[in-house]
C-alpha positions in Angstrom: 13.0 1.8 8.9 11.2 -0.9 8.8 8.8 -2.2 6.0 5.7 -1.6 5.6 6.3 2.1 7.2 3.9 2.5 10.7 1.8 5.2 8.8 0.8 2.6 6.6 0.5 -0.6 8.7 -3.6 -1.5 9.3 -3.8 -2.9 12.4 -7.9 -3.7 11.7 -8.4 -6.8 10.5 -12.2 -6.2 9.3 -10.7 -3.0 7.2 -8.1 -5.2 5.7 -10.7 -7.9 4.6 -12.8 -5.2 3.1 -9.9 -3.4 1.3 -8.8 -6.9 -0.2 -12.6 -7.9 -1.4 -13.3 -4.9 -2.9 -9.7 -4.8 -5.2 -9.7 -8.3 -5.5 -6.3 -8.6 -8.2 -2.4 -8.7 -6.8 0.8 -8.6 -8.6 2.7 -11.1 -8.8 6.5 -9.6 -10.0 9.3 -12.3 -11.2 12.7 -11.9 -12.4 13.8 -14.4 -14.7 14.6 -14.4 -17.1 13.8 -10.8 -17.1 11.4 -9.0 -15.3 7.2 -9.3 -15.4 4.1 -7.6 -13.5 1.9 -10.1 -13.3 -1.8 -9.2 -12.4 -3.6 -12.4 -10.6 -7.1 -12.7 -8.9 -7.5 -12.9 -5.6 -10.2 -14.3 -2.8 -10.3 -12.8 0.4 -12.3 -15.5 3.0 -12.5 -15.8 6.6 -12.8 -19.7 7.3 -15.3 -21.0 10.1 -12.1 -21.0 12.7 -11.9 -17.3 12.1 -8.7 -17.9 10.0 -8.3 -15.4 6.6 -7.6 -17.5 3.6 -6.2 -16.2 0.4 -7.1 -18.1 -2.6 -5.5 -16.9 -6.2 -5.2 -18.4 -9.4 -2.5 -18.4 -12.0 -2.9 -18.9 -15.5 -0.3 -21.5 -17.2 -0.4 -19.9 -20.2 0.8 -16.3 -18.8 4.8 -15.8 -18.5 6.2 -15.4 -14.6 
């Protein structure tokens, strides 16, 4: 099987863009030294060559 399954692959790229600008947050997950759920803001952009950029920040003061 093979990951993300078919049934949930989007193969449109405008849907994508919209999905990501309207829940604009991702999780970043670490490990060590134990594990953490990190919740981080995220800007979904198409640049002028027609390229997405993803643009997050991280807070130094949170633990990853």
């Amino acid at each position: 099987m093979s990951y993300p399954p078919i049934w949930r692959q989007v193969s449109a790229p405008a849907f994508a863009l919209q999905l990501m600008r309207e829940h604009p947050f991702a999780l970043l997950l670490s490990s060590a030294p134990r594990l953490l759920a990190t919740r981080i803001p995220v800007l979904a952009e198409v640049d002028a060559a027609g390229q997405l950029q993803l643009r997050a920040h991280l807070n130094a003061l949170n633990e990853y």
